[in-house]
Structures are given as structure tokens and as C-alpha cells.
C-alpha positions as CSV (number, residue, x, y, z in Angstrom):
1,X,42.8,61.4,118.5
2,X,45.3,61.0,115.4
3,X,47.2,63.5,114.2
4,X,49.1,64.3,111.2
5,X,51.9,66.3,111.7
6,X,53.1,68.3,108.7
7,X,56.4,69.7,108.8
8,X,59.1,70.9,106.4
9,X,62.9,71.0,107.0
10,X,61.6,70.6,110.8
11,X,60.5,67.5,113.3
12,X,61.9,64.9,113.3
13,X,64.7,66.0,111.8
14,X,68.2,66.9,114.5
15,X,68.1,70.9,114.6
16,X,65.6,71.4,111.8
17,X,63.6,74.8,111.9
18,X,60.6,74.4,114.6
19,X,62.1,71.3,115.6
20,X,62.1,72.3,119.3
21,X,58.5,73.2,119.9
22,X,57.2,70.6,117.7
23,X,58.9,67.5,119.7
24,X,57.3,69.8,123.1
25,X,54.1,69.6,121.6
26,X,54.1,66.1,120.7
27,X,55.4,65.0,124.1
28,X,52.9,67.3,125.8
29,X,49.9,65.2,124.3
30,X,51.0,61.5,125.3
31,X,47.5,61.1,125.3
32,X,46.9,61.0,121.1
33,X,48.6,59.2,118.4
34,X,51.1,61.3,115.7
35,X,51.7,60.2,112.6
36,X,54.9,62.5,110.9
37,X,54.9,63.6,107.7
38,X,58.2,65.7,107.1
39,X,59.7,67.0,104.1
40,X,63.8,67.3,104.2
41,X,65.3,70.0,102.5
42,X,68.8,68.7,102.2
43,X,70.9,65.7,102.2
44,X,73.3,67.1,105.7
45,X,69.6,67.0,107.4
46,X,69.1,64.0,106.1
47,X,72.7,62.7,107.2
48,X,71.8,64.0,110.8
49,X,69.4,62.0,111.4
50,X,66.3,62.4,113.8
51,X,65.4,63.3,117.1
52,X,64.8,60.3,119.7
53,X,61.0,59.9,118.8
54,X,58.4,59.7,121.9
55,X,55.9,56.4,121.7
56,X,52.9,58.6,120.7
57,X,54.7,58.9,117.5
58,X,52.7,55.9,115.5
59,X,54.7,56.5,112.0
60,X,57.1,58.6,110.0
61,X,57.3,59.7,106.5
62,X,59.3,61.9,105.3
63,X,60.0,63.1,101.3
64,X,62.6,65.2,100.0
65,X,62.0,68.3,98.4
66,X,65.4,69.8,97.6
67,X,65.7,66.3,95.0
68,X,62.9,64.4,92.8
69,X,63.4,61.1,91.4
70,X,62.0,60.0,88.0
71,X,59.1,57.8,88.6
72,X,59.0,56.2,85.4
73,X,55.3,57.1,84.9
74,X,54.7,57.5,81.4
75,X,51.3,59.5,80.7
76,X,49.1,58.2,77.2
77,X,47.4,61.2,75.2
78,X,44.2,61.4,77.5
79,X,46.5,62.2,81.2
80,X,48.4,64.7,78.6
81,X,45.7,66.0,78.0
82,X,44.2,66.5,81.4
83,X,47.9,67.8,82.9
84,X,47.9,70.7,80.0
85,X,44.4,71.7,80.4
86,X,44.5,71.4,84.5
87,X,48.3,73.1,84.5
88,X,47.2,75.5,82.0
89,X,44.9,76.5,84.4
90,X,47.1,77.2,86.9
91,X,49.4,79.3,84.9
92,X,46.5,81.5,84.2
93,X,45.3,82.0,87.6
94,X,49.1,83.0,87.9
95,X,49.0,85.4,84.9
96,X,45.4,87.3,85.9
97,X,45.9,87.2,89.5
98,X,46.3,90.7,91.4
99,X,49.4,92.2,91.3
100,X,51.1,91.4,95.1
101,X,51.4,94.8,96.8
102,X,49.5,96.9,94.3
103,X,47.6,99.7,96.4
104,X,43.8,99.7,96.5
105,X,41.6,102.7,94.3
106,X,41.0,105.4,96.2
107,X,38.0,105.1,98.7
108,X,38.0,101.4,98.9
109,X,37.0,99.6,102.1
110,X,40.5,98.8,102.8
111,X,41.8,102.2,102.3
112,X,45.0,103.1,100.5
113,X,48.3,101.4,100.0
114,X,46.5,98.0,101.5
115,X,47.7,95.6,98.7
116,X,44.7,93.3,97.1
117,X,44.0,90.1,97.4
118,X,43.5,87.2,94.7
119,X,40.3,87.8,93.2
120,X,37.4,85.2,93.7
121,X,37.6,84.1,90.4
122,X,41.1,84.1,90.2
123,X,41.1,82.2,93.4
124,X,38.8,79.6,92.3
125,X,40.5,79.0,89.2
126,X,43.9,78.0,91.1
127,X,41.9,76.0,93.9
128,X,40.3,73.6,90.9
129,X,43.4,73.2,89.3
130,X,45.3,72.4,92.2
131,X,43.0,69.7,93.1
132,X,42.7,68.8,89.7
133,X,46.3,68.2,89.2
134,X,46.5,66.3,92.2
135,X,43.9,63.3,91.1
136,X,45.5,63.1,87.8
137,X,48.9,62.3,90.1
138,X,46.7,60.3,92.1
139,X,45.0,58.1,89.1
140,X,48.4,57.8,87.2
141,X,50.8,57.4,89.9
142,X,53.1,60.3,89.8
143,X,53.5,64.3,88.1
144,X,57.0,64.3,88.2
145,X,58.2,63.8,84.3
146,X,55.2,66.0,83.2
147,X,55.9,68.8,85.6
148,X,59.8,68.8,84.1
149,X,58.4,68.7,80.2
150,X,58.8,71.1,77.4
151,X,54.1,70.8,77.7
152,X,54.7,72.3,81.1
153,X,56.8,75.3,80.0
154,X,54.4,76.0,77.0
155,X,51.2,75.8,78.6
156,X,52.6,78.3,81.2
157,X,54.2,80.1,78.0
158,X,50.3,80.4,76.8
159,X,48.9,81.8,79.8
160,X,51.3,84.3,79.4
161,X,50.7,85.7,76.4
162,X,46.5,85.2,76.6
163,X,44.6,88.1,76.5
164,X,44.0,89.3,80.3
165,X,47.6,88.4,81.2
166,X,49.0,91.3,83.3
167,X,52.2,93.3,82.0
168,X,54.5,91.4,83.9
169,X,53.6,88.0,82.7
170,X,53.8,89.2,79.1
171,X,56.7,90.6,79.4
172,X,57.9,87.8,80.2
173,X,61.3,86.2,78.4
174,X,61.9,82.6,77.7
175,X,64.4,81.8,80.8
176,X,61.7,83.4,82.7
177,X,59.6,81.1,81.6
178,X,62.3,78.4,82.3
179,X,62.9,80.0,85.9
180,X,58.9,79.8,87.1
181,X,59.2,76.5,85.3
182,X,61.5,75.1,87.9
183,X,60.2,76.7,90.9
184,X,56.6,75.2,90.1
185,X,58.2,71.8,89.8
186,X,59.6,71.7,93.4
187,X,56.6,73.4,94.7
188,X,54.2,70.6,93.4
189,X,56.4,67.3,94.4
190,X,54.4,66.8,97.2
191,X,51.2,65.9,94.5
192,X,52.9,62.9,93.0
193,X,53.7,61.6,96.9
194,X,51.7,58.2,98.2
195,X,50.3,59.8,101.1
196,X,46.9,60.4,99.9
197,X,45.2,56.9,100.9
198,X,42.6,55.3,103.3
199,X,45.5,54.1,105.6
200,X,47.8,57.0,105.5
201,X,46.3,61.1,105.4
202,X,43.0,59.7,105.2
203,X,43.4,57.4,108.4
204,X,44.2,60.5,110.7
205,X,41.4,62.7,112.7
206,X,43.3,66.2,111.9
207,X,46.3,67.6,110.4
208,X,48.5,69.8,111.8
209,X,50.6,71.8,109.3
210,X,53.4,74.0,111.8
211,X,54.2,75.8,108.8
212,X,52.1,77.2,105.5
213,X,53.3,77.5,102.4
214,X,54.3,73.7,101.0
215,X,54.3,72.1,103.9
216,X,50.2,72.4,104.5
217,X,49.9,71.3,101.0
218,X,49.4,67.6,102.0
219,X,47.2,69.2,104.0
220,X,44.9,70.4,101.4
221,X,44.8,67.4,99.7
222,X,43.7,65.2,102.6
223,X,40.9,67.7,103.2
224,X,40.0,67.4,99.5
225,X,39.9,63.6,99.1
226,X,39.0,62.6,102.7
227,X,37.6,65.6,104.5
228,X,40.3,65.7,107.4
229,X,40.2,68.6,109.1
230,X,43.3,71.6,108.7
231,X,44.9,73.5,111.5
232,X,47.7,75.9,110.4
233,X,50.7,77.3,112.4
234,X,53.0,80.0,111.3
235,X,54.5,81.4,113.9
236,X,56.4,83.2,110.7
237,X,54.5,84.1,108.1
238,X,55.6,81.8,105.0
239,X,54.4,84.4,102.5
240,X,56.1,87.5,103.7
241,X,59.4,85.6,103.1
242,X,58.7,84.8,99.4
243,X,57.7,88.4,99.5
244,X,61.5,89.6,100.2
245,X,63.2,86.8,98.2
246,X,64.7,86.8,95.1
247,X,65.6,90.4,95.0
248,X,67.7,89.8,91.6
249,X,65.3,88.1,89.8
250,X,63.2,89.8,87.1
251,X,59.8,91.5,87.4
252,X,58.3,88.9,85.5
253,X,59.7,85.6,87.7
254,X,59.1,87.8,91.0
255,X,55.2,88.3,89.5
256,X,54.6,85.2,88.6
257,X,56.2,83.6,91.6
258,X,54.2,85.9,94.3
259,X,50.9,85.4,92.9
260,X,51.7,81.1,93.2
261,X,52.4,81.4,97.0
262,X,49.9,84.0,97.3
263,X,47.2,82.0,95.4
264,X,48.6,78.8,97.6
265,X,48.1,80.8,100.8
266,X,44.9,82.2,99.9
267,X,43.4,78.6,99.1
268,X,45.6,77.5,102.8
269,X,43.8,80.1,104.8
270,X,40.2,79.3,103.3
271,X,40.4,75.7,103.5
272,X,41.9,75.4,107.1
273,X,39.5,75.0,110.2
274,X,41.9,78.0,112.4
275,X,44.8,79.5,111.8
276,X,47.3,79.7,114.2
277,X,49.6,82.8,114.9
278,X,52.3,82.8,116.9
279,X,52.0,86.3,118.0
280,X,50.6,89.7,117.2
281,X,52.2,90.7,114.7
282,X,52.0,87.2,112.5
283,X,48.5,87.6,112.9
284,X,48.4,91.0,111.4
285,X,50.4,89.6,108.5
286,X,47.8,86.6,107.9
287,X,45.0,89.2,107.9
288,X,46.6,91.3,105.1
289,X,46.9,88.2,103.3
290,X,43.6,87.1,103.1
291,X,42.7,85.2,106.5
292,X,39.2,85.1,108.1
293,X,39.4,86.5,111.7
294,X,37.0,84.4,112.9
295,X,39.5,81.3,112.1
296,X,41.9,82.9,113.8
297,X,43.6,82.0,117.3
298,X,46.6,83.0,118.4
299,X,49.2,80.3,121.0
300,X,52.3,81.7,121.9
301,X,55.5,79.5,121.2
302,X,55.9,77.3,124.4
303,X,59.6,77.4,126.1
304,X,60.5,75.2,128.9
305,X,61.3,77.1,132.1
306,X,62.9,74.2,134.5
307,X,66.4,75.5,133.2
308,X,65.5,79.2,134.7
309,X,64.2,78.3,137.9
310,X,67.0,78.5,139.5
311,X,68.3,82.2,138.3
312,X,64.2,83.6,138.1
313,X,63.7,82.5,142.2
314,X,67.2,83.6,143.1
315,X,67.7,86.4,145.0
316,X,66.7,90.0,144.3
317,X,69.3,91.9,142.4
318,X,69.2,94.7,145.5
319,X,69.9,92.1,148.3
320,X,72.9,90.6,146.1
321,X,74.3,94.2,145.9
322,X,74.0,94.1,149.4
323,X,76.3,90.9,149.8
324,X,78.7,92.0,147.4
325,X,82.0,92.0,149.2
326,X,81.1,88.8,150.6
327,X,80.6,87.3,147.8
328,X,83.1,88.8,145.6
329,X,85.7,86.5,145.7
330,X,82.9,83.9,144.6
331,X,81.7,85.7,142.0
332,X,84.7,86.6,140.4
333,X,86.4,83.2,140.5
334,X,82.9,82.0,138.5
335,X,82.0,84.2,136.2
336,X,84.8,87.3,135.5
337,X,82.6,90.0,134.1
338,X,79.3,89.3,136.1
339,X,77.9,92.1,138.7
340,X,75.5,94.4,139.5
341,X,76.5,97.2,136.4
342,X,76.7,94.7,133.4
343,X,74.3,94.9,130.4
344,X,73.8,91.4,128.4
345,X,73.0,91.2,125.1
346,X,72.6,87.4,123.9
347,X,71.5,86.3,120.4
348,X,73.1,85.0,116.8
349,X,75.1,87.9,115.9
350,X,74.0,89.1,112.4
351,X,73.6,93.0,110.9
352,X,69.6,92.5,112.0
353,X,70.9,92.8,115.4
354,X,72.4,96.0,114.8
355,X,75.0,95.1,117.3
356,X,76.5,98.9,115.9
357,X,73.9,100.9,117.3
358,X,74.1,99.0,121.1
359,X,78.0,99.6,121.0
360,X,77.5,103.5,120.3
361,X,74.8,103.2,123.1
362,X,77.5,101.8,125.5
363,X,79.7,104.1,125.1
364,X,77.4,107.2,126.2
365,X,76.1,104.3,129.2
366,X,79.7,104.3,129.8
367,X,80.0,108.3,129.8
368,X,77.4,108.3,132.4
369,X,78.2,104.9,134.2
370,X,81.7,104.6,134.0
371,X,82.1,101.3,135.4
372,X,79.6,99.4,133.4
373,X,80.2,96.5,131.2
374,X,78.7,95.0,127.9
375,X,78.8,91.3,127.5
376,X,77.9,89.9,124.2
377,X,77.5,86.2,123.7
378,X,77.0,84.6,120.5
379,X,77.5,82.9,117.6
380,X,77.7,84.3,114.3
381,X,75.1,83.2,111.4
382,X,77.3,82.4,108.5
383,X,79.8,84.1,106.5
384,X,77.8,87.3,106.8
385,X,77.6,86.9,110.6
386,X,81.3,86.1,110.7
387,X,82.1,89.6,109.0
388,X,80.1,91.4,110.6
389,X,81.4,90.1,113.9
390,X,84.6,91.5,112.9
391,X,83.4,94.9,111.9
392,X,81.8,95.2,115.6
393,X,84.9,94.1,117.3
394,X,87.1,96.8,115.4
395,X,84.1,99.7,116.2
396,X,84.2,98.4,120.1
397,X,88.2,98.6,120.1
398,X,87.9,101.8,118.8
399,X,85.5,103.2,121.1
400,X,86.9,101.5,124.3
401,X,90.5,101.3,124.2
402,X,92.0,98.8,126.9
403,X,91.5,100.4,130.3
404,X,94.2,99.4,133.1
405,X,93.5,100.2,137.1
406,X,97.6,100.9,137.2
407,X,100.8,101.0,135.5
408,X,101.7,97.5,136.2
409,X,97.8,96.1,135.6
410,X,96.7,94.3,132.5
411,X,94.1,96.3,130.6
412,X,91.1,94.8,129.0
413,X,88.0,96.5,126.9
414,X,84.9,97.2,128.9
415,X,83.0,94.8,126.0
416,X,83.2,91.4,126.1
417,X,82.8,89.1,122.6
418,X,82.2,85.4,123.7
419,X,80.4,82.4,122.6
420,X,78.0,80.5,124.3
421,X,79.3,77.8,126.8
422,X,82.3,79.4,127.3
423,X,84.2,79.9,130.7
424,X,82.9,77.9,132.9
425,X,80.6,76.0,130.7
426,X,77.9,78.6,131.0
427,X,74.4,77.9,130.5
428,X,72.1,80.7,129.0
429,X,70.4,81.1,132.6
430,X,74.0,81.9,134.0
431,X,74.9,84.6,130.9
432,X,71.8,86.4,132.1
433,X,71.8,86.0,136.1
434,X,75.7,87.4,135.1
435,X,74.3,90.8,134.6
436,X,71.7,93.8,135.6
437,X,69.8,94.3,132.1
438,X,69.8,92.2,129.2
439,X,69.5,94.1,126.0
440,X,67.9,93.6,122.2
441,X,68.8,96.0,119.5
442,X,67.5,94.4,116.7
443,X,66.4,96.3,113.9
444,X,64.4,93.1,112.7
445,X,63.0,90.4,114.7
446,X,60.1,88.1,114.9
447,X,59.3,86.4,118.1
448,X,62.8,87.6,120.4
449,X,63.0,83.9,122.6
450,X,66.0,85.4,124.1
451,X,64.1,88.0,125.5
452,X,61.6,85.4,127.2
453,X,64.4,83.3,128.3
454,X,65.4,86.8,130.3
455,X,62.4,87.1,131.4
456,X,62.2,83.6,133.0
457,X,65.3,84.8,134.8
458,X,63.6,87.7,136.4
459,X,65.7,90.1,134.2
460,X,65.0,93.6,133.7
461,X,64.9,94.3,129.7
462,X,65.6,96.8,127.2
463,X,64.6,96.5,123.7
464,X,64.0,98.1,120.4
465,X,60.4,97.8,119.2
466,X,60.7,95.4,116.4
467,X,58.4,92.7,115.5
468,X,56.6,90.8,118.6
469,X,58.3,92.6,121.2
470,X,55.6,94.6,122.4
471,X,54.0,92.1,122.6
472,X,56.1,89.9,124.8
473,X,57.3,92.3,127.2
474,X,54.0,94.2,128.0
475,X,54.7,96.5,130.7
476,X,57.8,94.3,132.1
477,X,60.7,96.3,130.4
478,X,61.1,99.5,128.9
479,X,61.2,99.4,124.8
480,X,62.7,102.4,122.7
481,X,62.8,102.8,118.7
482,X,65.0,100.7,116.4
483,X,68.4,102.7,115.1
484,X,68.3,104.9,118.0
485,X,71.2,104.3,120.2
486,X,70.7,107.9,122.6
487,X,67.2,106.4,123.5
488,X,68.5,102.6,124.1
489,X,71.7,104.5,126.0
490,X,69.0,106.7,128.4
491,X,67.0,103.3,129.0
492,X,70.1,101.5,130.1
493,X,71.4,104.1,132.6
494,X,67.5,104.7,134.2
495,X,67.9,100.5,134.7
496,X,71.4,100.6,136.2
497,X,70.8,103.9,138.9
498,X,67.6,102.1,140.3
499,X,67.7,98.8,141.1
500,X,64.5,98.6,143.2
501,X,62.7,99.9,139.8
502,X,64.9,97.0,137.8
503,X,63.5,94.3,140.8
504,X,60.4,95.3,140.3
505,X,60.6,94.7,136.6
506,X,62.7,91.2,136.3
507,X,59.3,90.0,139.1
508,X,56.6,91.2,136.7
509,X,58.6,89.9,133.6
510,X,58.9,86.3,135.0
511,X,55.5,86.4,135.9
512,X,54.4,87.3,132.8
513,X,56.3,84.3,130.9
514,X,55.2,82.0,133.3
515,X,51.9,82.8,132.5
516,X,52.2,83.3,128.5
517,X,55.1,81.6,127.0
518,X,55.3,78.3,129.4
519,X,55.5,74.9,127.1
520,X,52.6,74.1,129.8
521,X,50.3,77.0,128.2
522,X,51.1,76.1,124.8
523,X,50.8,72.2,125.0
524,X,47.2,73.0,126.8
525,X,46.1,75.5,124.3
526,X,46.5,72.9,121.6
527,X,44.8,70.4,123.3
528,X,42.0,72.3,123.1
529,X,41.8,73.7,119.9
530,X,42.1,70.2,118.6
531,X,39.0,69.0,120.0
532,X,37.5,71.9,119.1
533,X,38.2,71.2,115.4
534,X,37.2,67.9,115.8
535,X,34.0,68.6,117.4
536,X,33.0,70.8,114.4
537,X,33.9,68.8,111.9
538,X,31.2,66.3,109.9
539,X,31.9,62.5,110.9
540,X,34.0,61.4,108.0
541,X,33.7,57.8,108.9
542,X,29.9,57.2,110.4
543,X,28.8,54.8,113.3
544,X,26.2,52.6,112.0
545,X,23.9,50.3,114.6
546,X,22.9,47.0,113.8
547,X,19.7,47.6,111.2
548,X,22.5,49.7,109.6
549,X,21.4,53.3,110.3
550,X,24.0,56.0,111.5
551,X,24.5,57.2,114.8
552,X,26.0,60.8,114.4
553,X,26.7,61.1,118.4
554,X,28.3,57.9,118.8
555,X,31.8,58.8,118.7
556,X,32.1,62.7,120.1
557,X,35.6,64.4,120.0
558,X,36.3,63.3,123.7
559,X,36.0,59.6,122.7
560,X,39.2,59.9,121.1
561,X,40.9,60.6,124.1
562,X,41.6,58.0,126.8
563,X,40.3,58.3,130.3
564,X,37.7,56.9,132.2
565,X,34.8,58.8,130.5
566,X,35.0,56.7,127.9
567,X,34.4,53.9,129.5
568,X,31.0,52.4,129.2
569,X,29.0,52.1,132.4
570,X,26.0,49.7,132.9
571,X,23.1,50.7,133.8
572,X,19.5,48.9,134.1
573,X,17.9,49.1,131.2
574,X,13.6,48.6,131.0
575,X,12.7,45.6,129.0
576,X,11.0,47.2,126.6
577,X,13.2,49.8,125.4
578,X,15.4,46.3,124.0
579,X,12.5,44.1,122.3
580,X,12.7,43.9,118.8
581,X,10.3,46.2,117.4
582,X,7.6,44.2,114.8
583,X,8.4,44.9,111.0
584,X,6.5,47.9,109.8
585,X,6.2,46.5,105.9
586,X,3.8,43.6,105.0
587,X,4.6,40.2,103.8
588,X,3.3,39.9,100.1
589,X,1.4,36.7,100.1
């Protein structure tokens, strides 16, 4: 099989954003062909280079969308014509759409405060404009100087102000209208690209989009021109962050720019074969928006466990309790904070973590533990991170002051700041094998790997209930409420005092990720959905015999895959089923 890979700021590029699992997925399959179609989203990714490539990967392209390059196509009156009559159409779907998060009338099938999605009409209007737009870049070789010119701002000017238009759009100022201008722009590069021909989106048997939003775009358009199937993944929910960005903007640019994405989504979710979620919670979020349940299948993220084996099949944490003044010298020598009454909490260090609430925790874990320690290990994320890093080491010195065993005996804080790969050159296996219960206190989170990677080390876990968590932990840890640092305190202490109950935990949590986050489950469950797309997909590209009629079963979705059942097998066959059967017409004498 041939798949087209659609990926934005991600694969192949070194350390772009879904990089990780993509590069598993696509050396899990070494049985189909990839073609790559990435879009960059800056010139330091571009500078970094890609990721060594497995053989499976047949081709590469790769567009940038944070920079567009004039084209030099020059449009006569009639393409004019048909961009401000196919744009204008656009805008208008923009300007009539519902408003994003608007509640329901009372006694609605959806109940209150469920916010409405694009009307049918509204919908329909923005899907034939899209693809309308998209031949005209097709036929004339290129959108980008029309999409920048003064016809663009005043067609979307003229939506605005048409009857119908909702409150925001009217009230809508001319550097508004600049503003939506822009953003529209970026958002449609991907129209005036080349990769809408018989030998590049329309060669491949499905594309894969690992992200909505723009990235599936190329998407749509080779199931408009060429049929090719559509799977989506979003293992984060592309909508939801336009949702919560631009916070400063005005009502009219935040109106206008939430009904494009969510018109753009709406068309994503109807025209794709299955949606993917990466969890629970995603999927709830692609439901609200719009998505058919019946197209929906949910895959976990995939993680490699090989580094974990070693930790997750090591000894219980009772028996090493057991073996502690044996082993102390060891222990200590390798890893200085590490024992049987240390809480880990490992993650990029950022006010979502609410690293504030865990250190008030700690200090009533230390009231009731006294000689319990707190390792945190991280990085910060950006100048935010970097502050708030420094807040949490002032709040931890001022809870914990240094502690000394004796007059002459250095002290140090019972909470530990490091980074990962620190002393010893410490793997993420070893910062959690170094300690009794690994922690999450986020207040937001989506799908918490750390907490899987503890899991594949037989940890025992506490954690807020944010996002997937739930989800991921099942019955394997014990999860308390967000902001609630008594609760997470109460949980840590029940952990430490039992360490039978904590054994029996960090078992039934590496069980469990064995069985549902392995790169093995994921790379199958792929496998299968592809050739389940395929199979229910019309042949594009039919088999004909030799009088020229088609053979719709010659070429089922396993043929695509190599192995030896698709290798033809001779059989007798009875002479007459190959005589050439007599002409049915008559010759006209």
C-alpha cells in the first residue's frame, strides 16, 4: 500500500511536534511505501535538518508555511473573476456561520450550553468554495498574489457588511479586516502547492493526515480531485487550540477566525473515512465539534518500552527495602537521593504543572513522613518556564529550610531541582526506579507520557485528574482533583506506609501499558485500519481484462501488501472455461 503522510512542523523534521511516533509508525509498517508531505513552520527546523529516513520512505516534500514566495502568476479578468466570486464565498460562509461557543435554545437535542455547529448550508457553502478556490490554483498555477491583494480584502470586506452577516463581522474595522486578511493567506498556501497531480497525491492509496487543521488540507484536496481516501489523527485537538488563541485580538478577528477553522474542521471530519483520537478525551472534543461517531476509532500513542525493561522487571519495591543496608553503599554512591521514601515528579516545568500545589503537598507528606524526599527533574519551557522555576525554588526554600543530621554536617533541602541526564547520566527509567511514587500535579494536560513511561517502570502513581489521565491509569494509581494539594498530600503518604499496596499497583500499571500504550499496539492498530479504509473505498484506478471490461475484485486491499498470498498459484484449468467465446453480433454482409 502507498501512503501519504501529512504532517505539519512534524516528520521528518529533527524534534518537530509528533515527530517521535510518526518515524515509529512508519518503521512499524516496512511492509508499505510512504510518500512525506510536511510543512515547516520555520527556518531553525528547516536548518535542523531531518531525521535518518527508513527505506519505506519512497519521497519527501515538504513546503513552508511560515514564508510564501511570489509565483509570478499573473491572473487575466476571467481567474479575477472566479477568485472574487469563489473567495467571496468563503468570506460569507465565515460571516453567517454559527457563532463558536454560542449555547443551544432551550430544549434542543443537545441540551444547554452545547455550542452549535456550522449550519448545513453554511457548511456547504465553505466546502464549494474551498474546492473551488483550489482548481482555479490548480488551472492557473498558483493563489498566492491574489490571496495578498487589495480584491481579497474587499470581497471579505463585502461579506461583512451583507445582510445576514452576524454582529461581529459587521462590526468589524478595517485592520480587522487586514488581520483575517493575513491569517487566510497562510492558511490557504497549501492550494497553490504542486502536489495535486497523477504522480504525486493522486498516485498514493490513502492519506494520513497526523494532525487536522492545515495539515489534512492536502488531504482534502486529493480526496476531491482523485478520490484518495482520508484518515485523520489528532491526538490534540487542532480546533480547541485556535479556540484559546489570540486572547488580545478583537471580537471581530477572534469571530471570524473561529468560524474558518471551524468550517475547515467541519468539512475535515465529513470528508475523512475515520478519525483518529488519541484518547478519551480528544474524542469527546471531535464529537462536540461536529464528528460522526461511527468514523471514529480511537489508537493510543505508541511508546517504546525496551528502555524500561530493565527498571519494570526489576525487583519488587518490598524485597529491595528488604536489602537495604546491603545495598546502601551502592545505592548511594549511584544515585544520592534514591530510596524507598522518595516521591518523583518528572516533566517540562511550566505553571500547567502547578509545581506550587505538589510543594505545599510535600510539606504536609513531610509533616507526616518526615524523612521523605521530592525530586523534581526537568527542564523548563521557555522564558515563562524559566520564571516560574525560580518562583518554585524560592516557595521550596522557604518551606524546607536546609536540614543538617549534626552540627558539623552539611545541610541540604529535602527537594531536589535537577535536569534530566544529570548525575550519573541518568536515563528517565533510572529518575523513576530512583523513587517510591512518581507524581503529576498538572492542572492541564493532554495525554501525560510521563505517566506511561512510570508505568512501564512498575511505578506506583499519583495524579491530578486532568485531561486523559483517567484514562491512562485505570485502576493502576490513585488520582485526586486538580489544585488540591491536602488530597494529593493524603495520596502520597497512603503510597509511602504500604508498600505491598504500592507493589501491587506499579504490576498492574506496567501491565496495563504493555497492553495499551506499546509502539507494538499502535503500529498494529494502524495496520489495520488502513486496510480497512482501503477495502471500503471505490477502486479509483480499475482493472480492466483483455476485451476491456473491469474487474472490481482484481486488486483487493491485501494485494497491496507483500507476502505470499499474493502470489499467483496454478491451478488446472478445464479447456473450456479458456476458448474464445464466438462473437454475439452479426457480420453485415
Amino acid at each position: 500500500m502507498r501512503i501519504g503522510l501529512l504532517t505539519e512542523g512534524g516528520y521528518p523534521y529533527v524534534g518537530g511536534e509528533g515527530g517521535v511516533w510518526c518515524d515509529r509508525l512508519v518503521r512499524g509498517l516496512d511492509r508499505h511505501e510512504f510518500d512525506v508531505y510536511a510543512f515547516s513552520t520555520g527556518q531553525a527546523q528547516e536548518d535542523a535538518g531531518w531525521v535518518e529516513l527508513p527505506p519505506q520512505v519512497q519521497r519527501v516534500r515538504t513546503a513552508p508555511l511560515w514564508v510564501a514566495e511570489e509565483d509570478g502568476v499573473v491572473h487575466g479578468r476571467r481567474a479575477r473573476r472566479r477568485f472574487t466570486e469563489h473567495y467571496g464565498e468563503l468570506a460569507a460562509a465565515l460571516c453567517t456561520a454559527a457563532e463558536p461557543g454560542t449555547a443551544q435554545k432551550p430544549g434542543t437535542a443537545q441540551g444547554p450550553g452545547i455550542a452549535e455547529k456550522p449550519g448545513t448550508a453554511e457548511a456547504d457553502r465553505f466546502a464549494n468554495a474551498l474546492h473551488g478556490l483550489a482548481e482555479l490554483a490548480r488551472d492557473e498555477g498558483g493563489l498566492v498574489a491574489a490571496l495578498r491583494s487589495e480584491q481579497a480584502v474587499r470581497a471579505l470586506e463585502r461579506a461583512c457588511r451583507a445582510p445576514g452577516a452576524r454582529r461581529a463581522a459587521r462590526e468589524a474595522r478595517v485592520s480587522d479586516l487586514l488581520t483575517v486578511a493575513d491569517h487566510l493567506e497562510r492558511a490557504l498556501r497549501p492550494l497553490s502547492l504542486d502536489w495535486y497531480e497523477e504522480d504525486g497525491l493522486g498516485a498514493v492509496d490513502l492519506c494520513h493526515a497526523a494532525s487536522g487543521g492545515i495539515a489534512a488540507l492536502p488531504g482534502l484536496l486529493a480526496r476531491h480531485f482523485f478520490g484518495v481516501p482520508l484518515v485523520v489523527t489528532e491526538y490534540g485537538v487542532r480546533l480547541r487550540t485556535h479556540y484559546l488563541t489570540r486572547p488580545d485580538a478583537s471580537p471581530a478577528v477572534r469571530s471570524l477566525l473561529a468560524a474558518f477553522h471551524g468550517l475547515l474542521t467541519a468539512e475535515t471530519y465529513r470528508a475523512a473515512s475515520y478519525l483518529v483520537p488519541g484518547n478519551a478525551h480528544a474524542r469527546r472534543w471531535q464529537e462536540r465539534c461536529g464528528a460522526d461517531r461511527a468514523k471514529l476509532r480511537t489508537i493510543h500513542p505508541g511508546l517504546d518500552a525496551t528502555p524500561f525493561a530493565r527498571v519494570g522487571e526489576d525487583r519488587r519495591p518490598e524485597d529491595r527495602e528488604k536489602d537495604e543496608k546491603r545495598e546502601k553503599q551502592e545505592r548511594q554512591e549511584k544515585q544520592e537521593h534514591a530510596g524507598p521514601h522518595t516521591l518523583v515528579w518528572f516533566g517540562r516545568v511550566e505553571p500547567a504543572k502547578d509545581l506550587v500545589s505538589l510543594l505545599h503537598a510535600f510539606a504536609e507528606v513531610r509533616a507526616a513522613e518526615p524523612g521523605t524526599r521530592l525530586r523534581i527533574v526537568g527542564r523548563p519551557s521557555g522564558p515563562e518556564g524559566e520564571a516560574y522555576l525560580g518562583h518554585c525554588r524560592a516557595l521550596a526554600a522557604q518551606l524546607f529550610p536546609d536540614e543538617a543530621d549534626g552540627p558539623h554536617a552539611v545541610g541540604r533541602n529535602p527537594v531536589s531541582f535537577e535536569e534530566p541526564g544529570g548525575p550519573g547520566a541518568e536515563t528517565t527509567a533510572d529518575v523513576h526506579a530512583g523513587g517510591a511514587v512518581t507524581v503529576l500535579s498538572s492542572v492541564v494536560e493532554g495525554f501525560p507520557v510521563g505517566l506511561i513511561e512510570a508505568m512501564f517502570c512498575g511505578r506506583a502513581t499519583v495524579s491530578t485528574d486532568v485531561g486523559a489521565v483517567v484514562e491512562v491509569i485505570g485502576g493502576t494509581g490513585l488520582v485526586v482533583p486538580p489544585r488540591n494539594p491536602r488530597a494529593l498530600a493524603e495520596a502520597c503518604v497512603s503510597l509511602l506506609r504500604d508498600p505491598e499496596r504500592r507493589a501491587r499497583l506499579g504490576a498492574a500499571a506496567r501491565a496495563r501499558a504493555l497492553e495499551l500504550f506499546s509502539v507494538e499496539q499502535n503500529v498494529a492498530a494502524f495496520r489495520g485500519l488502513y486496510l480497512e479504509t482501503v477495502a471500503r473505498t471505490p477502486v479509483r484506478r480499475p482493472v480492466l481484462d483483455g476485451a476491456g471490461d473491469p474487474q472490481p475484485f482484481a486488486a483487493p486491499a491485501e494485494a497491496h501488501v507483500p507476502g505470499h498470498w499474493t502470489e499467483p498459484t496454478p491451478r488446472a484449468v478445464p479447456t473450456w472455461a479458456v476458448e474464445t467465446p464466438e462473437p454475439v453480433t452479426e457480420t453485415v454482409r
